[in-house]
Phi, psi and omega in degrees: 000131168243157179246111193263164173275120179302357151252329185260001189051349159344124180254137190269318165198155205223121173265165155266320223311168193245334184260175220251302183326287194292343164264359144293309179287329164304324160291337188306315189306314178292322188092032198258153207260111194285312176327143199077349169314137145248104167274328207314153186055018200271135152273098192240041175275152189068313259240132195282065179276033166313333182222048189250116156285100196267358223259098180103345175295140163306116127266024169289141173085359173288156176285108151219040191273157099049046049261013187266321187267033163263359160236028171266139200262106204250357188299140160083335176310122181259119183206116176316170187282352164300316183310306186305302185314314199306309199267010164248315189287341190309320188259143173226146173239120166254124168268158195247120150259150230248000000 
């Protein structure tokens, strides 16, 4: 599987893993500088992107919904403000009174 650059279709990293999920997190493991990824339709649900540079990557269509991304881990992630907006509208919160 490769993970291409969303301007130049370059490829930023190449894998055997067979899903786009294990091969963002195997470059993560790696350190490959994701920024600028076309991610898009990526099930990055669960997936522990703390130390991931996203900034400027494609998410549009990633799984970053509901029930999943309350574990996914976004502290420290360089993520533009749509990313941000994304991954906010993404949580919906209920309050319980007691």
């Amino acid at each position: 599987m490769k993970i291409l650059n969303r301007f130049t279709a370059e490829v930023i990293f190449e894998s055997e893993k067979t899903t786009i999920r294990e091969t963002v997190l195997e470059a993560i493991s790696k350190k490959a500088d994701l920024s600028k990824a076309n991610l898009s339709k990526a099930n990055l649900s669960w997936a522990d992107l703390s130390k991931a540079d996203l900034s400027e990557a494609n998410l549009s269509k990633a799984d970053l919904s509901k029930p999943y991304t309350w574990k996914t881990e976004f502290y420290k992630a360089k993520v533009t403000e749509k990313v941000k907006q994304q991954i906010i509208d993404s949580f919906k919160f209920v309050v319980v009174k007691e």
